[in-house]
Each structure stands twice: as C-alpha cells, then as structure tokens.
N, CA, C and O of each residue as an XYZ file, in Angstrom:
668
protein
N     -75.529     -7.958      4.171
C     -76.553     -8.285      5.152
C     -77.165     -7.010      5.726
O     -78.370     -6.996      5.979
N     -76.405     -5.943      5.944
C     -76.985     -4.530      6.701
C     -78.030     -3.978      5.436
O     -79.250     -3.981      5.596
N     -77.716     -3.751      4.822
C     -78.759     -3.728      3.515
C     -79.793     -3.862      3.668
O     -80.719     -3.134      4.025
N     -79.622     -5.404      3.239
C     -80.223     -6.588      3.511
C     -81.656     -5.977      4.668
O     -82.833     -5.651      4.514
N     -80.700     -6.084      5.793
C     -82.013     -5.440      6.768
C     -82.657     -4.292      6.893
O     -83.791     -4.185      7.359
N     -81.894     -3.294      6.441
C     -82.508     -2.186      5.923
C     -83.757     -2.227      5.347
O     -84.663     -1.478      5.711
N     -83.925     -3.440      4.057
C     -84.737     -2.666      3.497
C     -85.627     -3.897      3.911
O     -86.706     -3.621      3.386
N     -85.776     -5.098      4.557
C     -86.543     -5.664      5.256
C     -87.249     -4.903      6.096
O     -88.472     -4.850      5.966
N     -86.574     -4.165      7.127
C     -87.299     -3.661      7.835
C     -88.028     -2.671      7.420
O     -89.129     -2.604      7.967
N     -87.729     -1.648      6.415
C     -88.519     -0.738      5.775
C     -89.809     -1.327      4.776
O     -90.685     -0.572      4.355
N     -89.771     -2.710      4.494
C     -91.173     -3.378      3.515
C     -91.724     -3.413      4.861
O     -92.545     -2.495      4.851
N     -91.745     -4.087      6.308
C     -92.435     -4.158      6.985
C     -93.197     -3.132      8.296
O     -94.088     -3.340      9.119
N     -92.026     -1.580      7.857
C     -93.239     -0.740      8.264
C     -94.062     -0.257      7.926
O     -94.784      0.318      8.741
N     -94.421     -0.248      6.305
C     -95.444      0.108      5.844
C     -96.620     -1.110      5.180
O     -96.126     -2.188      4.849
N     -98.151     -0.923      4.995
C     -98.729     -1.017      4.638
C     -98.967     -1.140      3.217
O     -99.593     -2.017      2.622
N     -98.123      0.297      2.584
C     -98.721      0.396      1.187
C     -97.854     -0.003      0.215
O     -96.638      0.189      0.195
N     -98.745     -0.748     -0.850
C     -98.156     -1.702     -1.870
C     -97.132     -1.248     -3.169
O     -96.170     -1.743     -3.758
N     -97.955      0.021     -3.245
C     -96.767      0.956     -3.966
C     -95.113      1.287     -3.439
O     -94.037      1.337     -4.035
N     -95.609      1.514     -1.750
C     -93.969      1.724     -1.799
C     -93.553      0.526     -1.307
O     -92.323      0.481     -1.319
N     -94.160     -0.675     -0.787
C     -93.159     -2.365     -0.615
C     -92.934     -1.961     -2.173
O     -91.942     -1.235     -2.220
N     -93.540     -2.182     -3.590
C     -93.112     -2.519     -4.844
C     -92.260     -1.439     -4.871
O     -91.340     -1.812     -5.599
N     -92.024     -0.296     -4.495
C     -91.062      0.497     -4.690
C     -89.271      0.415     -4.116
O     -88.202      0.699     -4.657
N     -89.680     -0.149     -2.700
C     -88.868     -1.086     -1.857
C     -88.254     -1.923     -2.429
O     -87.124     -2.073     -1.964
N     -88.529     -2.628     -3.350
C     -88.076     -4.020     -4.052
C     -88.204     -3.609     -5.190
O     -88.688     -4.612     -5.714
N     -88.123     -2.790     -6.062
C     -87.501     -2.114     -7.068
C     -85.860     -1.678     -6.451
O     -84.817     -1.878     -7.072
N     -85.946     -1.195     -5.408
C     -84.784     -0.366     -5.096
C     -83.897     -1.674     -4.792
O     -82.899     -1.796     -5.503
N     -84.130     -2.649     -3.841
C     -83.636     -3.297     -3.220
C     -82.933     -4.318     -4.904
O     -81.783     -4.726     -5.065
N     -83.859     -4.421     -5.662
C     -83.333     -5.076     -7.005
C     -81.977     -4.191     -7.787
O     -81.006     -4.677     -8.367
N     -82.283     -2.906     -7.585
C     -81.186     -2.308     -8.303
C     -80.312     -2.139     -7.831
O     -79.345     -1.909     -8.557
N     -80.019     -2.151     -5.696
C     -78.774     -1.996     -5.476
C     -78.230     -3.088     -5.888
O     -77.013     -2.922     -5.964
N     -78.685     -4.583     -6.326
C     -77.683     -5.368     -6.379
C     -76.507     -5.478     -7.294
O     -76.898     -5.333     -8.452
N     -75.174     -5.685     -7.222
C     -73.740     -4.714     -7.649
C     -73.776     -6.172     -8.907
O     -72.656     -6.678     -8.962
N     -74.513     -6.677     -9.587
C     -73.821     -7.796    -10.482
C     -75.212     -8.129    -10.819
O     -76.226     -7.962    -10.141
N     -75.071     -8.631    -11.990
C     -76.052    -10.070    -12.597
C     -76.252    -10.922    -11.768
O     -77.381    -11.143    -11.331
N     -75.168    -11.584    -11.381
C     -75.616    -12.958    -10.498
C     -76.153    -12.920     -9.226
O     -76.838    -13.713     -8.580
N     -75.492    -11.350     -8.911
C     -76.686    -11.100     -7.503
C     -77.848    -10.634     -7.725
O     -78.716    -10.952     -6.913
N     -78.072    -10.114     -8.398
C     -79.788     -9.814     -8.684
C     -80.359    -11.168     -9.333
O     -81.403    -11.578     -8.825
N     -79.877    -11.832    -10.268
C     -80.583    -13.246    -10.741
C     -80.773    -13.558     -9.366
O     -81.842    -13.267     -8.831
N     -79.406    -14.396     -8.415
C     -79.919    -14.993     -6.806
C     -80.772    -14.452     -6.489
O     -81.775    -15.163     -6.441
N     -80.993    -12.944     -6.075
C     -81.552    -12.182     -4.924
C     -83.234    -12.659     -5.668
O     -84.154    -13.156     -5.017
N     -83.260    -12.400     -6.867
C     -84.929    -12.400     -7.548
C     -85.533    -14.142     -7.604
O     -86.736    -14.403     -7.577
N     -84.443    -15.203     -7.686
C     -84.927    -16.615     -7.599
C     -85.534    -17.154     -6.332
O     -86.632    -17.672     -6.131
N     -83.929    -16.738     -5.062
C     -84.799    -16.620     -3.823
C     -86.079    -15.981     -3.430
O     -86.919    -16.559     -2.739
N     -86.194    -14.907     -3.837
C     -87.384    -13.944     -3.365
C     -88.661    -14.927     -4.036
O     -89.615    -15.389     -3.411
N     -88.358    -15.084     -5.491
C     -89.314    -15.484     -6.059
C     -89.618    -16.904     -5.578
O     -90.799    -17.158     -5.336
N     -88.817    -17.739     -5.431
C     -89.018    -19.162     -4.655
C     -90.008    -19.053     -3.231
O     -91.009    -19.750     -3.067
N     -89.582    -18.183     -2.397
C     -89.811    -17.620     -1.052
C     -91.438    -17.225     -1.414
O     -92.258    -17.185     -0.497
N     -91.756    -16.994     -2.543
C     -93.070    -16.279     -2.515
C     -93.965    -17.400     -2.869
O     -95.116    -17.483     -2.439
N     -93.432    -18.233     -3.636
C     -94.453    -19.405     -4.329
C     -94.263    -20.132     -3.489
O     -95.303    -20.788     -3.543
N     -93.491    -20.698     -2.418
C     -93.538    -21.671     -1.475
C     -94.062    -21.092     -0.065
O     -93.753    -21.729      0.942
N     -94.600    -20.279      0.026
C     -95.501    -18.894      0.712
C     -96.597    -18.948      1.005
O     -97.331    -18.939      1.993
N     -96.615    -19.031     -0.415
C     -98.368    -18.632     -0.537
C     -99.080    -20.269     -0.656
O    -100.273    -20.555     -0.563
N     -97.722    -21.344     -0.927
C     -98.400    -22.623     -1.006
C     -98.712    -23.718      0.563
O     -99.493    -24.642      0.787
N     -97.793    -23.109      1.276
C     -97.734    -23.621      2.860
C     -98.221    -22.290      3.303
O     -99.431    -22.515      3.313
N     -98.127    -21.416      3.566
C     -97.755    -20.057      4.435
C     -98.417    -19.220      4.530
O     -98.088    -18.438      5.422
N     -99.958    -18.783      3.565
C    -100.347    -17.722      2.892
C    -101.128    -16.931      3.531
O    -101.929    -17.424      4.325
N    -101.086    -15.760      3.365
C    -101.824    -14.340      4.297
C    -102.422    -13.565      3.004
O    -102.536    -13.917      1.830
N    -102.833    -12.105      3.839
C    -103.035    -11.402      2.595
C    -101.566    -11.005      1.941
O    -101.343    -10.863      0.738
N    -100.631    -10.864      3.014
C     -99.749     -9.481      1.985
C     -99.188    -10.770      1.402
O     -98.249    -10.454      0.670
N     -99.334    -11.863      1.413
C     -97.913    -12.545      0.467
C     -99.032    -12.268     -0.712
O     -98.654    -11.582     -1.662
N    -100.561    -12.823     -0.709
C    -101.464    -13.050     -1.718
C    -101.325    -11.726     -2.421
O    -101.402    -11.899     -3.638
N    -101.109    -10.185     -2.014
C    -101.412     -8.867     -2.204
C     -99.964     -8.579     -2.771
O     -99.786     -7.427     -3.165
N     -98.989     -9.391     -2.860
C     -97.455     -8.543     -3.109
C     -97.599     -9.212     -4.552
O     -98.038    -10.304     -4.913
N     -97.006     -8.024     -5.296
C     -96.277     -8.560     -6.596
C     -95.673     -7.700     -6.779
O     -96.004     -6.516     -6.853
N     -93.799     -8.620     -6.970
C     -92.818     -8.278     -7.701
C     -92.767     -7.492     -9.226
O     -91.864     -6.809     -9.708
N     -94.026     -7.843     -9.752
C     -93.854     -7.315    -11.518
C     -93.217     -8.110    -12.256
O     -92.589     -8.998    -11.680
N     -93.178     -8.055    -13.585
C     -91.752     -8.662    -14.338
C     -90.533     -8.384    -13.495
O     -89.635     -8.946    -14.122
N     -90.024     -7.858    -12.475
C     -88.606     -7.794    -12.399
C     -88.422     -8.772    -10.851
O     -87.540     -8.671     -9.999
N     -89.364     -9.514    -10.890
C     -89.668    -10.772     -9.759
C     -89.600     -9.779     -8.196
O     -89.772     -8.560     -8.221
N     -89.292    -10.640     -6.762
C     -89.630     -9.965     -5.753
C     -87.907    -10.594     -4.772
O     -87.366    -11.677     -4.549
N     -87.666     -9.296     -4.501
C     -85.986     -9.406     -4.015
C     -86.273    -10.257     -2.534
O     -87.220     -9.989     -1.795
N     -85.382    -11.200     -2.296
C     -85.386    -11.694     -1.293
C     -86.382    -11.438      0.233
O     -87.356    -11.963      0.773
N     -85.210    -10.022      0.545
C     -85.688     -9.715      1.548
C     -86.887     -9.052      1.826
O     -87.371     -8.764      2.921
N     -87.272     -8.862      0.786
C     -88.863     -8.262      0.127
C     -89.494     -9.060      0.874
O     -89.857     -9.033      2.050
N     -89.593     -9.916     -0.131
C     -90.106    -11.576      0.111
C     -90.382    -11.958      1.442
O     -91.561    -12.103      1.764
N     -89.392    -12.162      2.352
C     -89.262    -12.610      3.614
C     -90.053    -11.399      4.254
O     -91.167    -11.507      4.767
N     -89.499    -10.515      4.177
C     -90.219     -8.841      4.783
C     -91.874     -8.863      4.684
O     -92.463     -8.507      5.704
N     -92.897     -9.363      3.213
C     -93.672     -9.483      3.055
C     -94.761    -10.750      3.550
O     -95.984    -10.879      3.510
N     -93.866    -11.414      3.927
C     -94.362    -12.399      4.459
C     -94.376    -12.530      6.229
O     -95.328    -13.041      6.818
N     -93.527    -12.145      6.724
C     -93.315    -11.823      7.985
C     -94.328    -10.659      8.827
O     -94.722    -10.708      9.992
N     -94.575     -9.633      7.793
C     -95.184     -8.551      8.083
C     -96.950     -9.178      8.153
O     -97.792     -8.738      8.935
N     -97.127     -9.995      7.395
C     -98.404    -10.930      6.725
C     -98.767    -11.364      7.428
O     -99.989    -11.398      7.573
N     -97.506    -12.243      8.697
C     -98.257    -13.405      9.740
C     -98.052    -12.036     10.969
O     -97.032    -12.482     11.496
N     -98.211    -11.300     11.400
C     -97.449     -9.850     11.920
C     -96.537    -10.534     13.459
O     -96.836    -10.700     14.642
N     -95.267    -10.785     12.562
C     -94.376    -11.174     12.817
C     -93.714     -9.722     13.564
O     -94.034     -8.810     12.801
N     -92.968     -9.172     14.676
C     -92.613     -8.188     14.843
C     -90.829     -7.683     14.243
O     -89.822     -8.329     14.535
N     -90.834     -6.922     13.727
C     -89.690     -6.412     12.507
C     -88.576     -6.516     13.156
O     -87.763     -7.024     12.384
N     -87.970     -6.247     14.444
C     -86.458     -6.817     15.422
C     -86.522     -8.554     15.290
O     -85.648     -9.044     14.575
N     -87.267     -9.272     15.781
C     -87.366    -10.357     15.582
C     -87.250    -11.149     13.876
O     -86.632    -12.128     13.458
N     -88.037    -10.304     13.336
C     -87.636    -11.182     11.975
C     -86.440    -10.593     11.365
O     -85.737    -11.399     10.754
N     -86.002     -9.241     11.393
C     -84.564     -9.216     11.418
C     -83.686     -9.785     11.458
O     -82.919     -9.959     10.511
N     -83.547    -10.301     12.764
C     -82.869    -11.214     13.829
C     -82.804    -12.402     12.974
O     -81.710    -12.668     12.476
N     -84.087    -13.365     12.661
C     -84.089    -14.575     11.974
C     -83.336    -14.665     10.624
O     -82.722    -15.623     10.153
N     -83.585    -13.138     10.005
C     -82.990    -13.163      8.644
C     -81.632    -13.392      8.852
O     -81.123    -14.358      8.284
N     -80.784    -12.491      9.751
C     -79.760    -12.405      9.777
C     -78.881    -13.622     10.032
O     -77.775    -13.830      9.534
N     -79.514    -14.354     10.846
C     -78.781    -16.073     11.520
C     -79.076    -16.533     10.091
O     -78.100    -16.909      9.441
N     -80.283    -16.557      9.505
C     -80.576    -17.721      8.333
C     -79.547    -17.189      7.354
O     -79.314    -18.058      6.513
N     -78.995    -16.319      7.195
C     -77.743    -15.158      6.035
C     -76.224    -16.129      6.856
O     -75.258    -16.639      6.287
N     -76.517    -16.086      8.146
C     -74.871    -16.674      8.666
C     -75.029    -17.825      8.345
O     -74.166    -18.212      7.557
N     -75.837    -18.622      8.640
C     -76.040    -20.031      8.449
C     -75.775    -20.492      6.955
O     -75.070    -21.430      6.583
N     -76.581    -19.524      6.124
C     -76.607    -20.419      4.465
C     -74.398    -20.261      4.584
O     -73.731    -21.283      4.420
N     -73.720    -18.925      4.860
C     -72.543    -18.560      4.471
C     -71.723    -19.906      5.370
O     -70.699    -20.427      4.930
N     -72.269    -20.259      6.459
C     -71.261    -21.365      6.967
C     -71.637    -22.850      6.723
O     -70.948    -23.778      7.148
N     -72.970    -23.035      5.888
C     -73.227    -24.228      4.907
C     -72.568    -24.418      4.066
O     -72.375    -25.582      3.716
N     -71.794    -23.071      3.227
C     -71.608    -23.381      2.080
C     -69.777    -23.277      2.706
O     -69.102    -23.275      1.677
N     -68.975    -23.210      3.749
C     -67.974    -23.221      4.164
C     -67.864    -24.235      4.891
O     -66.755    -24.282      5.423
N     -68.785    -25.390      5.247
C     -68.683    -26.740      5.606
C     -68.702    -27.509      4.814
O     -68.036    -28.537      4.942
N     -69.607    -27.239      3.529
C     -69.461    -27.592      1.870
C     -67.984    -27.695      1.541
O     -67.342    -28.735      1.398
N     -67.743    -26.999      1.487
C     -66.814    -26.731      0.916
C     -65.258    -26.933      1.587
O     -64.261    -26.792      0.879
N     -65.190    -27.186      2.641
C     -64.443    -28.176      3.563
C     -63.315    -27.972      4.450
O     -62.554    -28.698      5.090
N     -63.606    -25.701      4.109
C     -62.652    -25.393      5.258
C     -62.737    -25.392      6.713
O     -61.745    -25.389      7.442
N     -63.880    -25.394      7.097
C     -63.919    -25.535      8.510
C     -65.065    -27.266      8.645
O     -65.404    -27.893      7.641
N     -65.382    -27.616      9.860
C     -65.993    -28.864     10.239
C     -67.513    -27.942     10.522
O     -67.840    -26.816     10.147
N     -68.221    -28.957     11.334
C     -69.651    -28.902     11.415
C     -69.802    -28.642     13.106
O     -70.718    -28.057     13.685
N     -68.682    -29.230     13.642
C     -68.427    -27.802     15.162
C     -68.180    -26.697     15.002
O     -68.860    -25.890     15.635
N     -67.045    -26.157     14.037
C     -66.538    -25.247     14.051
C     -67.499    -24.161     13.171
O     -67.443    -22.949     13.378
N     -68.221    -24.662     12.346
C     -69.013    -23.797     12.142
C     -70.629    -23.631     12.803
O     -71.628    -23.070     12.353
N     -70.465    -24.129     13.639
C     -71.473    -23.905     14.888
C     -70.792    -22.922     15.544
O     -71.430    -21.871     15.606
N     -69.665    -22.901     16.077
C     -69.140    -22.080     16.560
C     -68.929    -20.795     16.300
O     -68.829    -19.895     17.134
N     -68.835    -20.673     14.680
C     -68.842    -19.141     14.166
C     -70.311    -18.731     14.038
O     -70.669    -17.558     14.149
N     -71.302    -19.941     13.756
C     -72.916    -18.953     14.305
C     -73.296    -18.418     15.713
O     -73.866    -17.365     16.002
N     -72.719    -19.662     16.716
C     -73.014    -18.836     17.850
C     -71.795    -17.498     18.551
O     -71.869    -16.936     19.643
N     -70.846    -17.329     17.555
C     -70.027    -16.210     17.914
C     -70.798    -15.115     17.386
O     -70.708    -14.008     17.918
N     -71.454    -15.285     16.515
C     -71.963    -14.156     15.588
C     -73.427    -13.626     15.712
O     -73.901    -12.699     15.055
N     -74.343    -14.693     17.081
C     -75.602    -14.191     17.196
C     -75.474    -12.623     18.148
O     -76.413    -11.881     17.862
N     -74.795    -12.199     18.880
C     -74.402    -10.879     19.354
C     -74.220     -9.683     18.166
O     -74.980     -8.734     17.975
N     -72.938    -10.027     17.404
C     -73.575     -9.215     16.250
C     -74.634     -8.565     15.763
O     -75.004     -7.391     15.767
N     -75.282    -10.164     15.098
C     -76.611    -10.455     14.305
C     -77.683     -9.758     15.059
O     -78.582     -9.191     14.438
N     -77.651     -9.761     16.309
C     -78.805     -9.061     17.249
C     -79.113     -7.908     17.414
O     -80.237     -7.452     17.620
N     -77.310     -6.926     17.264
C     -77.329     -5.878     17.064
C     -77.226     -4.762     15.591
O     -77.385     -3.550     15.448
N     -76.837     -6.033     14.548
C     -77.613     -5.632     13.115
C     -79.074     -5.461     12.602
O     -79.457     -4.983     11.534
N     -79.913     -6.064     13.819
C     -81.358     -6.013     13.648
C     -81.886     -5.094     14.532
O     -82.921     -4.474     14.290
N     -81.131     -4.947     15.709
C     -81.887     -3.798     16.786
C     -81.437     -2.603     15.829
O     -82.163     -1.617     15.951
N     -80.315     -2.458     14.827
C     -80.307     -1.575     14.034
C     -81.220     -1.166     13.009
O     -81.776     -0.072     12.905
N     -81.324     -2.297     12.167
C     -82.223     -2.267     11.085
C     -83.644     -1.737     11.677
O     -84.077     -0.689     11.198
N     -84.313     -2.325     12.581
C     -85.733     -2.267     13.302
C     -85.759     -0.764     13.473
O     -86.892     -0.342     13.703
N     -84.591      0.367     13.408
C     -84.723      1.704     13.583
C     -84.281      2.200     12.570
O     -84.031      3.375     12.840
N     -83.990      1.944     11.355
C     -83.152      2.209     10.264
C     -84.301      2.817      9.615
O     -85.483      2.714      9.944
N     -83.666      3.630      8.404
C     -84.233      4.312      6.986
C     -83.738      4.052      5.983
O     -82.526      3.858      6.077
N     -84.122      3.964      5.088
C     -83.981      3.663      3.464
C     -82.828      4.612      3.801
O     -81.843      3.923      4.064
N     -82.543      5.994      3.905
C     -81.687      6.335      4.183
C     -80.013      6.180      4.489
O     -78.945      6.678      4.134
N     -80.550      5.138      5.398
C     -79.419      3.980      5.995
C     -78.896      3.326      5.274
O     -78.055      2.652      5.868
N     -78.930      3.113      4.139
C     -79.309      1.945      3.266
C     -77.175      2.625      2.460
O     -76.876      3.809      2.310
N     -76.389      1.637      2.205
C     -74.982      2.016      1.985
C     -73.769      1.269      2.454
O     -73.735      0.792      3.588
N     -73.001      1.182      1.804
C     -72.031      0.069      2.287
C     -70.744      0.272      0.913
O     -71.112      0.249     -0.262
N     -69.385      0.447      1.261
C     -68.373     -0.529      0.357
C     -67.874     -1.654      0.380
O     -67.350     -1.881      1.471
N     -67.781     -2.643     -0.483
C     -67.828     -3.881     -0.764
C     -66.930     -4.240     -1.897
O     -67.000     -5.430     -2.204
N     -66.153     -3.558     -2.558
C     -65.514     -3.280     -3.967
C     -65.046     -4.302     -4.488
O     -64.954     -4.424     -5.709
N     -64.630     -5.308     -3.540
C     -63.789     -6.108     -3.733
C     -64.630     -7.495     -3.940
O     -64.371     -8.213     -4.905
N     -65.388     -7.756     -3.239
C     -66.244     -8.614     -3.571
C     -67.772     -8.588     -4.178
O     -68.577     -9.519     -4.147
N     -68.033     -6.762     -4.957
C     -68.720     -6.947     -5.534
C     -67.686     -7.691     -7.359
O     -68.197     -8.482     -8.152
N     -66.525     -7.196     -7.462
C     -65.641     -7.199     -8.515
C     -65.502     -8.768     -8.647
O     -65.605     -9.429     -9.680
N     -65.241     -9.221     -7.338
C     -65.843    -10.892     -7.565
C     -66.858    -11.428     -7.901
O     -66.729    -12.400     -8.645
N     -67.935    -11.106     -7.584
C     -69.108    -11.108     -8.066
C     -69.408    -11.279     -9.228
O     -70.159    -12.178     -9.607
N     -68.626    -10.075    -10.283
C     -69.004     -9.944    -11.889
C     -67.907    -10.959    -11.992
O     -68.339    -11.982    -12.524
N     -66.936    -11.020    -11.746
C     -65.695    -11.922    -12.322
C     -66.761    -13.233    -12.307
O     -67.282    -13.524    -13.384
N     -67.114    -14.068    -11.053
C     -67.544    -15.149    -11.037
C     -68.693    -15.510    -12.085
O     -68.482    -16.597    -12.623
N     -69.829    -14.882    -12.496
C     -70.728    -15.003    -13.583
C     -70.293    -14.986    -14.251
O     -71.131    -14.686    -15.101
N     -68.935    -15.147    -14.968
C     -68.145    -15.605    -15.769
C     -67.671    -16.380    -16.382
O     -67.431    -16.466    -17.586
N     -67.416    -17.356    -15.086
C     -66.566    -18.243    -15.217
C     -67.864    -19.820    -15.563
O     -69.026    -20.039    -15.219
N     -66.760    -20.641    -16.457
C     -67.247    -21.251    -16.903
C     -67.748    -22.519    -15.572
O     -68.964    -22.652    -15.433
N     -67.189    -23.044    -15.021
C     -67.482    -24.196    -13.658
C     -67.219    -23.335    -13.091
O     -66.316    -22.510    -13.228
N     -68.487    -23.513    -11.938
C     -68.711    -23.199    -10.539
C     -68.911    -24.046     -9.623
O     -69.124    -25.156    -10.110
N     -68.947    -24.027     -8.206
C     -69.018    -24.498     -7.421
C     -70.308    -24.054     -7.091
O     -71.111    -24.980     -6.978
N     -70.690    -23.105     -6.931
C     -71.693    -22.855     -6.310
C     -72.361    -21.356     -7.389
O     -71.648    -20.529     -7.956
N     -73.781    -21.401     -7.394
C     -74.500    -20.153     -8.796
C     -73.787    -18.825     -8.164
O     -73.268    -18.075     -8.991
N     -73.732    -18.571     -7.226
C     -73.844    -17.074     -6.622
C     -72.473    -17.417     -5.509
O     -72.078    -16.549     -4.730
C-alpha cells in the first residue's frame, strides 16, 4: 500500500504524460510476481474503461498505458488528478478502498464476521491517514519496502492449480 501511494501521489503532481507513462512503467515493474502485475494491470485497466465510460475528463481521455496496460494506482491517480481531486484526500480514499477490498476478502473467507471487520477498518483509518499525509509529501524516491515473504507467496500462488481467489 505505501508504494502504492507513492506513486499515486507522484502521477498526480505532475502534468506531463511522459512521466505519468513513465510512472506506470515503473509502478508495473516494481510488481514482485506475475500475478501481481496481471492484477495490478486488469484493475488499472478496468478502472480506465469504466472511467472514461461514467467518469471522463481530459487526463483519463489523455492517459495511455501502452501495450503494457495502466497500473492501478496510475489509473486511480489519473483520474483523480482529472476531476482535480486534491492528492492527501485521494490518497486517503485509496488507502481505506486497499483495507476494505483486504477485509472483504477476510469476511469471504470466514475468519472474522462483518462487525469485526468493520472494526479493523475503523482501527486502521488513523494509520491510513497518516500513510497519505505521507505519500502527499513523498518522492519516487520514497518508493521501497521488504515483503519477502509474501512476495514468495505470491509466485508460489500463480501456481497453484485451485484458487480461492486470482491474486
């Protein structure tokens, strides 16, 4: 998710189309697996065609991914920046909508209830608030994290034959 906002917030301080497409080049290659870059490029790419069909500005009309599609937070970043959404705030949204999909798919899945995972979103909007007052000042720079263990899950899972869930 810190990433994540990193490089959200960096598509939406600039203007120019070369470096958002450069942005989301980068943002495509940190991803540590196949199945996270397939996710990260379906979302983005979903996010853009359902965009421009309800949603549309110039920068969603003005962004293109290329053949290597448009990374999520691109996506959201490009579109946010479009309606001029301010970059702490859509941060902020990304980050709850990131806790939310993770405690959908943990109410799915039937370890916790549908209080209790209310409860871990509203434990976690303090966090989330201060992962975006971060990001909103961040640099590509910023951009870094170890994860070893669940990127190694990651490749293991595109593996496996039944899943529960793509990603």
């Amino acid at each position: 998710l810190r990433n994540d906002l990193v490089l959200l917030a960096a598509v939406m301080r600039t203007d120019d189309a070369a470096e958002r497409a450069d942005i989301n080049a980068l943002a495509i290659a940190l991803a540590p697996s196949k199945e996270r870059r397939l996710e990260m490029q379906a979302q983005g790419d979903a996010f853009i065609a359902a965009a421009r069909a309800a949603w549309p500005c110039a920068g969603i009309d003005d962004f293109a991914g290329g053949a290597q599609g448009a990374a999520y937070p691109v996506a959201i970043a490009v579109a946010a920046a479009g309606h001029g959404i301010a970059t702490e705030p859509a941060c902020r949204a990304f980050g709850l909508a990131f806790i939310a999909q993770l405690v959908s798919a943990a109410v799915r899945l039937g370890p916790i209830g549908q209080t209790d995972g209310q409860k871990v979103i509203a434990a976690l909007i303090d966090p989330v608030s201060c992962a975006a007052a971060f990001a909103a000042s961040s640099t590509l720079e910023d951009l870094g994290g170890a994860a070893m263990r669940s990127d190694i899950a990651s490749m293991r899972h595109e593996t496996q034959y039944s899943r529960l869930f793509r990603s």
